[in-house]
C-alpha positions as CSV (number, residue, x, y, z in Angstrom):
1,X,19.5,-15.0,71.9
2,X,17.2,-12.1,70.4
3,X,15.2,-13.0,67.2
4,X,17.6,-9.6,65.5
5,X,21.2,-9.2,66.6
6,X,23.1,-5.5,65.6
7,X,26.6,-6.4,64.9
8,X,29.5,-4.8,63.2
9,X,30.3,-6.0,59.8
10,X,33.9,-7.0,60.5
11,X,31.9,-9.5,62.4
12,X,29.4,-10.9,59.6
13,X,30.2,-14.7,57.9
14,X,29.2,-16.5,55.4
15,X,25.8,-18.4,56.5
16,X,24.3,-15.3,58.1
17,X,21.1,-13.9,57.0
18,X,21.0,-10.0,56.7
19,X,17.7,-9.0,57.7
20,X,18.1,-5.1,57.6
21,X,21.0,-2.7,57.1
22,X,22.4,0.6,58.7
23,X,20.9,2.5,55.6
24,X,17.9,1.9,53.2
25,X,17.8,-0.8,50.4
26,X,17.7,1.7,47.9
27,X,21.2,3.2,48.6
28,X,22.9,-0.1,48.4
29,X,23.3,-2.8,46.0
30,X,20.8,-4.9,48.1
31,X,17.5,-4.0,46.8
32,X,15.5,-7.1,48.3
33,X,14.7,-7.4,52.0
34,X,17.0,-9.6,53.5
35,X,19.6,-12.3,51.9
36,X,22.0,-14.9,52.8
37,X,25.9,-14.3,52.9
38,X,26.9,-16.9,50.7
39,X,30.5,-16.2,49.8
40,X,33.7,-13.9,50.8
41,X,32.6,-11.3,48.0
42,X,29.0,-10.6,49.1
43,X,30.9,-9.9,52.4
44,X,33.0,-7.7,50.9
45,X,30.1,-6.1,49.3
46,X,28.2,-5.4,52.8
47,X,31.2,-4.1,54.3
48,X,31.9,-1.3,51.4
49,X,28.4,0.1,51.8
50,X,27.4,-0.6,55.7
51,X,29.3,0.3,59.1
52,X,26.3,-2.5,60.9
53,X,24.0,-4.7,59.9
54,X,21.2,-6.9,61.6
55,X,21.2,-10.2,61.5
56,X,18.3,-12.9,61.6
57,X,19.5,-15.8,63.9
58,X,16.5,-18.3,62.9
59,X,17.0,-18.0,59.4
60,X,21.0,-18.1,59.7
61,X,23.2,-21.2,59.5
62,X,26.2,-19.6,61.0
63,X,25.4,-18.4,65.0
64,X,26.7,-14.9,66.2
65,X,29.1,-14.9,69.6
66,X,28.2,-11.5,70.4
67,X,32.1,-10.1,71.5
68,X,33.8,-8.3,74.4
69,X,33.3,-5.5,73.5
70,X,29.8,-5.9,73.0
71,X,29.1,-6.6,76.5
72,X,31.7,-4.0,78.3
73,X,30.3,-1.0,76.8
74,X,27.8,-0.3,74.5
75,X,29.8,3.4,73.1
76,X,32.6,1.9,72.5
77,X,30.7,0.2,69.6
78,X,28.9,3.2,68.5
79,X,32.3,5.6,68.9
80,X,34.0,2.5,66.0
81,X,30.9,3.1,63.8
82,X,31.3,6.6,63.8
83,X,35.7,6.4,63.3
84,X,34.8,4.2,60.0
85,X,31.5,6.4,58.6
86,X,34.4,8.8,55.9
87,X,35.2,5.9,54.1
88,X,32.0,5.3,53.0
89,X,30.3,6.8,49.6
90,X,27.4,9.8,50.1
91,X,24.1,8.1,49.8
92,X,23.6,9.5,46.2
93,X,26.7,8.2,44.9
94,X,25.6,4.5,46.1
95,X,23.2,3.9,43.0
96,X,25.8,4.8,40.5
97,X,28.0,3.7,38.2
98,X,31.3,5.2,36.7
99,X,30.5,6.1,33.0
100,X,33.1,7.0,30.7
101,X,32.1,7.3,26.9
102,X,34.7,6.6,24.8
103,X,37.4,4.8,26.6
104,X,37.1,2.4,24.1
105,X,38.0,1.9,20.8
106,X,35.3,2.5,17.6
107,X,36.1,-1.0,17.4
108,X,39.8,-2.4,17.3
109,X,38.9,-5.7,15.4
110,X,37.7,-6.0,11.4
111,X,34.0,-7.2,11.2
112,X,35.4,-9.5,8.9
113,X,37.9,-10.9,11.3
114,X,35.7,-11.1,14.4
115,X,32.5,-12.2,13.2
116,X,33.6,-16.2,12.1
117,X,34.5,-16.0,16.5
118,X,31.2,-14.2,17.1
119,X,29.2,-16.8,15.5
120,X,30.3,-19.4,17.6
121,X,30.3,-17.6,20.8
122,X,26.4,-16.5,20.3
123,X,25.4,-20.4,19.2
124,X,27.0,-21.2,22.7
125,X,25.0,-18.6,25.0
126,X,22.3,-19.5,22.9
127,X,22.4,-23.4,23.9
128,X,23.6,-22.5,27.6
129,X,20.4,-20.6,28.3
130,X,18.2,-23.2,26.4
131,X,20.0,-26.0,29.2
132,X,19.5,-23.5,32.2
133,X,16.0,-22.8,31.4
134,X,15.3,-26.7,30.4
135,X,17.1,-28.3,33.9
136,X,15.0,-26.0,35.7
137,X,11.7,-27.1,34.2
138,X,13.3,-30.7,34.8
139,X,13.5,-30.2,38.7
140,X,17.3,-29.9,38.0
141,X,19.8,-27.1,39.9
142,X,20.5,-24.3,38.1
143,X,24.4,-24.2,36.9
144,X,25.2,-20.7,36.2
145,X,29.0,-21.0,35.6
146,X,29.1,-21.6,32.0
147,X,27.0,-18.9,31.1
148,X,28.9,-16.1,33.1
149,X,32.1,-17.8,31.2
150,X,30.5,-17.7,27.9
151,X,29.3,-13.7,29.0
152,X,33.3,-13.0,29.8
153,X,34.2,-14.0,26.5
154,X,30.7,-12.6,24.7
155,X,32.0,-9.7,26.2
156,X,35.5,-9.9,25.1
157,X,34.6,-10.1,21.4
158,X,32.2,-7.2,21.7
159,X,34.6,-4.8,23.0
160,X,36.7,-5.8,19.6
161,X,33.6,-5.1,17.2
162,X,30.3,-4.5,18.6
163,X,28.5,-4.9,15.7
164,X,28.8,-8.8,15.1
165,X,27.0,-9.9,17.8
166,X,24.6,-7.0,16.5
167,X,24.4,-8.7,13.4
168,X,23.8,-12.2,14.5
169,X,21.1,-11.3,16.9
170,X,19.1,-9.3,14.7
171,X,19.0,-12.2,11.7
172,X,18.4,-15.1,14.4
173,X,14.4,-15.0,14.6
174,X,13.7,-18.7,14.8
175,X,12.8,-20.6,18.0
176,X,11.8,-19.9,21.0
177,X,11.3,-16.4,21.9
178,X,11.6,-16.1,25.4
179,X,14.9,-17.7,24.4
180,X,15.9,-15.4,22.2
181,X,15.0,-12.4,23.6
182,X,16.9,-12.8,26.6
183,X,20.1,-13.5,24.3
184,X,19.2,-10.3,22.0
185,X,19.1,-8.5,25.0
186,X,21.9,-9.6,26.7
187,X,23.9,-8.5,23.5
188,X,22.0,-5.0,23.3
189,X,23.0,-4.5,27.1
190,X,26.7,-5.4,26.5
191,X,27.1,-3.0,23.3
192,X,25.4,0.1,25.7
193,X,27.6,-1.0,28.2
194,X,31.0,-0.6,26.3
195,X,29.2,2.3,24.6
196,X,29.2,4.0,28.2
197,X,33.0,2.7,29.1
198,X,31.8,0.5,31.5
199,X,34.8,-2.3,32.8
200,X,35.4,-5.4,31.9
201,X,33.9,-7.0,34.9
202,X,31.2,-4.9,35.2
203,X,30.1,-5.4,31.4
204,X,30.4,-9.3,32.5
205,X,27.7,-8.8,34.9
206,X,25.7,-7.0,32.9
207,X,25.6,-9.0,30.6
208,X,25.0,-12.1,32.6
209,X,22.1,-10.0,34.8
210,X,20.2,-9.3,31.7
211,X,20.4,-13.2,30.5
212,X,19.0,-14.6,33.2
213,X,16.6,-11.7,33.8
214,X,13.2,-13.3,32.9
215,X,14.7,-16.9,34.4
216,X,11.4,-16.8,36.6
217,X,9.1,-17.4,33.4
218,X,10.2,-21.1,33.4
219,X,8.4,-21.4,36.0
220,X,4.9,-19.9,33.8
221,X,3.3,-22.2,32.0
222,X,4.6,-22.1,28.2
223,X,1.2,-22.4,26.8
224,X,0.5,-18.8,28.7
225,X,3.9,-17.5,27.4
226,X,3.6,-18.6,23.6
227,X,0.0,-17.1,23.7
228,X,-0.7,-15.2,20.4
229,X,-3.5,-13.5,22.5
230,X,-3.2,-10.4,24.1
231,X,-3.2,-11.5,28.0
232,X,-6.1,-10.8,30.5
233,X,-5.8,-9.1,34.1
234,X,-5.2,-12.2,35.8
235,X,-2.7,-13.1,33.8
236,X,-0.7,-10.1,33.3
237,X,-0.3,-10.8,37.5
238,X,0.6,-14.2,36.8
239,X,3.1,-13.0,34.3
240,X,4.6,-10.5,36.4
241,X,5.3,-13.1,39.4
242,X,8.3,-13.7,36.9
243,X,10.4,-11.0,38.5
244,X,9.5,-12.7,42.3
245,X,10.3,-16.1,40.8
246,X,13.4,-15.8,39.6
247,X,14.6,-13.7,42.6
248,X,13.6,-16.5,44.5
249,X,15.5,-19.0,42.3
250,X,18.8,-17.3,42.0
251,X,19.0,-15.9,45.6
252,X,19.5,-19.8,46.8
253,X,22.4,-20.3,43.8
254,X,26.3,-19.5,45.5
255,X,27.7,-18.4,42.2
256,X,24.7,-15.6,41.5
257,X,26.3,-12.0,42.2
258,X,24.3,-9.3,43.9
259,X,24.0,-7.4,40.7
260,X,22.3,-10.1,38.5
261,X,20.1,-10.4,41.5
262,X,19.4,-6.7,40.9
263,X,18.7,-6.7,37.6
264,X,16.4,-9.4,37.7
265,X,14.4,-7.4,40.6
266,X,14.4,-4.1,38.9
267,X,14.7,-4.4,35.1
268,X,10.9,-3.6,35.2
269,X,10.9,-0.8,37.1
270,X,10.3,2.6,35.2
271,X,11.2,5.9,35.4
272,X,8.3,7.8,36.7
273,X,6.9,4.8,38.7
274,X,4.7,3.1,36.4
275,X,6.7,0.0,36.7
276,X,6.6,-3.6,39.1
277,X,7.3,-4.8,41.5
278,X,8.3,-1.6,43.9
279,X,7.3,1.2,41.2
280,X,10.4,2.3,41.7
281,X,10.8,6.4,40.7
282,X,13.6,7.7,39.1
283,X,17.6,7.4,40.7
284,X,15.7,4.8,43.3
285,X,16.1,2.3,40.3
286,X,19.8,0.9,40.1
287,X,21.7,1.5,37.3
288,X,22.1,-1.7,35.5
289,X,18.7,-2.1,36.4
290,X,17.5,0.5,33.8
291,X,20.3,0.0,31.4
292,X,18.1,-3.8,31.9
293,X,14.6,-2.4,31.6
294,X,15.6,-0.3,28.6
295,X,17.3,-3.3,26.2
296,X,14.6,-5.5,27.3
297,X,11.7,-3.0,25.9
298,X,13.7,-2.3,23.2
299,X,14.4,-5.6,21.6
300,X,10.4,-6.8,22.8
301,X,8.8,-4.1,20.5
302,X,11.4,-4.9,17.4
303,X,10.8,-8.6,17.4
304,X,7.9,-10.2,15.9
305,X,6.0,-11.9,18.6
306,X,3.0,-13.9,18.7
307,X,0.6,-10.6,19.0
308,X,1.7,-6.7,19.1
309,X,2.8,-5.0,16.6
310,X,6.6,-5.2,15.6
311,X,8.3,-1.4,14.7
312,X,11.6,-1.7,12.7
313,X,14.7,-0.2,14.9
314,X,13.9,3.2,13.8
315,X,10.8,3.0,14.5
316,X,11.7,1.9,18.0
317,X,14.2,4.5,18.7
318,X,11.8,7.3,17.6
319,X,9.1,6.1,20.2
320,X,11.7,5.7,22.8
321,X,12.6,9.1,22.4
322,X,9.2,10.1,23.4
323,X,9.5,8.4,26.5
324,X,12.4,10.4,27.5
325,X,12.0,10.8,31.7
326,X,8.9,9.2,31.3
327,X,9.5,5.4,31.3
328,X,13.0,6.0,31.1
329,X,15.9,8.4,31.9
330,X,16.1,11.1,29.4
331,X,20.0,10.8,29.1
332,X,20.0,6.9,29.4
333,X,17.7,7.0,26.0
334,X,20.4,9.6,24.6
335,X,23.2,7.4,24.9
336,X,21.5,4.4,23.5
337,X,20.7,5.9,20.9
338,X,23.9,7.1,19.9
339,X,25.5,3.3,20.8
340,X,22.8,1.3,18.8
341,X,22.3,3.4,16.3
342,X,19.0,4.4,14.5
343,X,19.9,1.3,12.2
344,X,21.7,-1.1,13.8
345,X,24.1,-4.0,12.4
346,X,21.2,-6.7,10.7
347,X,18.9,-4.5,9.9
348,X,17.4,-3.7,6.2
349,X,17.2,-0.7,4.6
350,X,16.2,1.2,1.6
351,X,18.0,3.7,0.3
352,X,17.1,7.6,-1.5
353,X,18.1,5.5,-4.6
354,X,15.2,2.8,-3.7
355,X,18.1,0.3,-3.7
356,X,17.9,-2.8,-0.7
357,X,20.7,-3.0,1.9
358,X,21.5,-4.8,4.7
359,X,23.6,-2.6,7.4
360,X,27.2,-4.2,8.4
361,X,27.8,-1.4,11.1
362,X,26.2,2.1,12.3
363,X,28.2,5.4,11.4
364,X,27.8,7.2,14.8
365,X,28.8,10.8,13.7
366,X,26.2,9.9,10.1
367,X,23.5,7.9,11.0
368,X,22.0,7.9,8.2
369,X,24.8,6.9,6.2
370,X,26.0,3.3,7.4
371,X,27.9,0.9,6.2
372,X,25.6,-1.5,4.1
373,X,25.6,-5.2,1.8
374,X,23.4,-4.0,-1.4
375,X,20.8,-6.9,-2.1
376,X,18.9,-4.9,-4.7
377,X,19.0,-1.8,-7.1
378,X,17.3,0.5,-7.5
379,X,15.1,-1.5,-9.8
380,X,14.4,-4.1,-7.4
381,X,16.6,-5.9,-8.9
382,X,19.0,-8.5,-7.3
383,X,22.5,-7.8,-7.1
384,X,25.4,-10.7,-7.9
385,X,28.1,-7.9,-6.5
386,X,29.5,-9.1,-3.2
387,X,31.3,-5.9,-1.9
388,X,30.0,-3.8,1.5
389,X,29.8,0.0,0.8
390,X,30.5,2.6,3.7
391,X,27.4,5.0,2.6
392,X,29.7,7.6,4.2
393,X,32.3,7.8,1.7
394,X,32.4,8.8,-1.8
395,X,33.2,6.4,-4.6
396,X,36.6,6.8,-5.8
397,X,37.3,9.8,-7.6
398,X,33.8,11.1,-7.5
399,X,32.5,13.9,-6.7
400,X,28.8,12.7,-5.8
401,X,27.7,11.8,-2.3
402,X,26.4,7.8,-2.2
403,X,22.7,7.6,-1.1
404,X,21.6,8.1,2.5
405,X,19.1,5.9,4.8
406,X,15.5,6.9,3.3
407,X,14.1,4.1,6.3
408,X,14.3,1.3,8.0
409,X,12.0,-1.9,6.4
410,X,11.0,-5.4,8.1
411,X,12.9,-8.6,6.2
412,X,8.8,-9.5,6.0
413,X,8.2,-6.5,3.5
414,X,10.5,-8.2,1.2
415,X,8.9,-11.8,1.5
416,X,11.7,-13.2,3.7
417,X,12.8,-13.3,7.1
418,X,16.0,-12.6,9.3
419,X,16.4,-16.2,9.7
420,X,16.3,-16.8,5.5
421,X,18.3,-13.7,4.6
422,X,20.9,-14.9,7.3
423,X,20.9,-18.3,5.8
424,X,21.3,-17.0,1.8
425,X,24.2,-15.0,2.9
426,X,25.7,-18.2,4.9
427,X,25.0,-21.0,1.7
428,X,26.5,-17.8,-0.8
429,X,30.3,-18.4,-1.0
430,X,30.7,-15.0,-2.8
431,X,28.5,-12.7,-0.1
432,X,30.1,-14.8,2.7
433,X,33.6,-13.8,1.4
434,X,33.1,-11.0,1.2
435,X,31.1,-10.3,4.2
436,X,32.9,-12.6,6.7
437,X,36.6,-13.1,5.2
C-alpha cells in the first residue's frame, strides 16, 4: 500500500488520518496540516468542503480497501468528482460566516432578573477552566464536556441580557490571570457574537474556542507566565509555543470540534501579517479566529497585569480604532465597538457633573449616556441612594438633559478595586436590591 492513498470522501472513516485535501487549508475549516477523523461530525465536515482527500496509511488506525471502481477505471473516479463539484461553496465563501446584526433582541431579560443566574453560571466556567488547566498540569486527560455545557448555557443567559456577564467579568480581578483572562474573553467573544446574529451553536463554539484558547500555557512554566518583567527574545518564543501546544493537546481529545481547534491555531494571527504562527494576512485568517484575536487583545490591554500599562475600556477602544485593517479588520473593530460599547457594563465613570458611576448597561444609539449606579456626587461625596439612572432619559417632568460620560476611570483612581467595589455592592442589602432584585 502507498505511503498517500487519494480516495473519495464518501469513503473516509473515523480513524483515518487526513494528510492533505482537494483544496488549500486556508479555504477550509482545517487550518493545520493533517488531523485525525475522530467522530461522524468531523466527517461530515470533510465531506461539505472536499470532493477527495489523501489519506496517510502509517499514521491511520482505520486501513483503506481501495474499491471497484478504483481499480476498473481511473475516469470513472474523476467524472464522480466532477458530478458532485456544484454543491460545493466558492473558495471565498469557505472562510465565512453568516452575520446578521440584529436578529436578536436589545436584550429580552431584565438585568435585574438575569444577573442572580449569571452569577452562578460565570463562578462555574470559572472553576471548570481552573480543573481543566490544573488535571493537565497533574498529567491528567483533559475533560472538555463540562465546559462546552457550561458555554451552552453561558451562552443562553447572554442572548437574554448581555450585559451581566459584562458586569461580572469586568469586577472579578482577583486570581489567577491567565485564568481570568481566558473567562473575560470568552464572555467578550460571546456578547460580539450575538451582537453579529451569530446562532446558537455557533456562539457555543465560540465561546468554548476562545476558553480554551491559551490551554497550551499550562504547559509554560508559571513562574515565566506571572513574570512582572517585560519578557526577553527567548522567551517571547517560548511563550508563543503556546498556540503549538495547545493544538497539540486538543487535536488528540474526541469531543474537541474543528473550530476550537481553529481558534486556538489562529487567534494570534493579525490582519496585515504581523501575527504567529502562519502570519496569516487578511480573509486567510478564519473568522472566529479574528473575532478570537480581537477579544483576547482587548481584554489583555484593559486588565491590570503584572507589567504594561492598563487603558480603561475607552481607552482601549480608541487605540483599537487606530488599528483598523492594520492588526485587525476595519469592519470587525466597527462592530465591536458598537456591541461592547465605549463603556461597557462594570466599568466606572465620571460624569460632566464630576459625579462617580458605575455603568449597568451601554446605550448603543448614546454612548455616552449609559445606564449607570451613582457612587458619588458631584462633591465626591458618597451616595446612600440605591436607584440605577438611564443617563439617556430625562428626570420626570424635566426639562434638563442628565449628565453625559465626561471618561472612563480605573476602580484604582478611586483607591479601590473591581474585586472590592464588586464585594460592597454584594455585602450592601440596599445597592444589591436595587441592582440585582
Amino acid at each position: 500500500m502507498k505511503y498517500r492513498d487519494k480516495i473519495l470522501v464518501d469513503q473516509i472513516q473515523v480513524g483515518m488520518y487526513i494528510c492533505k485535501l482537494d483544496r488549500p487549508w486556508l479555504e477550509t475549516p482545517f487550518p493545520f496540516q493533517g488531523f485525525y477523523l475522530r467522530t461522524k461530525h468531523e466527517i461530515n465536515e470533510v465531506q461539505r468542503f472536499c470532493d477527495f482527500v489523501y489519506i496517510d496509511c502509517k499514521k491511520g488506525t482505520q486501513t483503506y480497501k481501495e474499491p471497484e471502481i478504483n481499480r476498473a477505471s481511473p475516469l470513472l473516479v474523476r467524472e464522480k468528482i466532477n458530478q458532485t463539484k456544484s454543491k460545493h461553496l466558492i473558495a471565498s465563501d469557505l472562510r465565512k460566516i453568516v452575520v446578521n446584526i440584529g436578529k436578536y433582541e436589545e436584550q429580552t431579560k431584565p438585568f435585574k432578573k438575569e444577573i442572580n443566574n449569571a452569577k452562578v453560571l460565570f463562578s462555574d466556567l470559572a472553576r471548570s477552566i481552573e480543573q481543566i488547566s490544573f488535571n493537565i498540569r497533574v498529567g491528567k486527560r483533559l475533560n472538555i464536556s463540562e465546559a462546552k455545557s457550561l458555554t451552552r448555557s453561558v451562552v443562553i443567559s447572554v442572548i437574554k441580557n448581555p450585559n451581566t456577564m459584562i458586569w461580572l467579568s469586568q469586577l472579578k480581578d482577583k486570581g489567577d490571570y491567565t485564568y481570568n483572562h481566558s473567562l473575560r474573553s470568552s464572555i467578550l467573544a460571546t456578547v460580539f457574537g450575538r451582537h453579529l446574529g451569530l446562532s446558537e451553536d455557533e456562539l457555543v463554539s465560540l465561546a468554548t474556542g476562545v476558553l480554551l484558547a491559551d490551554i497550551g500555557k499550562t504547559k509554560i512554566n508559571r513562574k515565566l507566565l506571572n513574570s512582572s518583567q517585560k519578557p526577553n527574545q527567548s522567551e517571547k518564543i517560548l511563550l508563543k509555543s503556546h498556540v503549538e501546544l495547545g493544538v497539540e493537546m486538543l487535536a488528540t481529545e474526541k469531543n474537541v470540534d474543528h473550530s476550537t481547534l481553529v481558534i486556538v491555531e489562529t487567534h494570534h494571527e493579525r490582519f496585515n501579517g504581523t501575527g504567529y504562527p502562519y502570519a496569516l494576512v487578511g480573509a486567510e485568517i478564519p473568522f472566529f479566529g479574528q473575532i478570537a484575536g480581537l477579544v483576547d487583545v482587548f481584554d489583555a490591554i484593559t486588565s491590570k497585569k503584572s507589567y504594561g500599562k492598563q487603558l480603561t475600556p475607552a481607552q482601549a477602544m480608541d487605540w483599537l480604532y487606530g488599528q483598523r485593517d492594520k492588526l485587525f479588520s476595519g469592519k470587525l473593530i466597527d462592530d465591536f465597538i458598537q456591541a461592547i460599547g465605549l463603556y461597557p457594563a462594570g466599568t466606572l465613570v465620571q460624569l460632566t457633573d464630576k459625579s462617580i458611576g458605575l455603568v449597568v448597561s451601554h446605550n448603543p444609539d448614546k454612548r455616552l449616556r449609559p445606564e449607570v449606579f451613582l457612587l458619588k456626587d458631584s462633591n465626591s461625596k458618597n451616595l446612600n441612594s440605591t436607584k440605577t439612572v438611564d443617563l439617556s432619559k430625562r428626570a420626570f417632568l424635566s426639562k434638563i438633559d442628565r449628565p453625559m460620560v465626561r471618561k472612563a476611570i480605573l476602580p484604582e483612581q478611586l483607591n479601590l478595586t473591581g474585586h472590592e467595589i464588586s464585594e460592597a455592592i454584594q455585602n450592601n442589602k440596599k445597592v444589591r436590591k436595587a441592582l440585582f432584585g
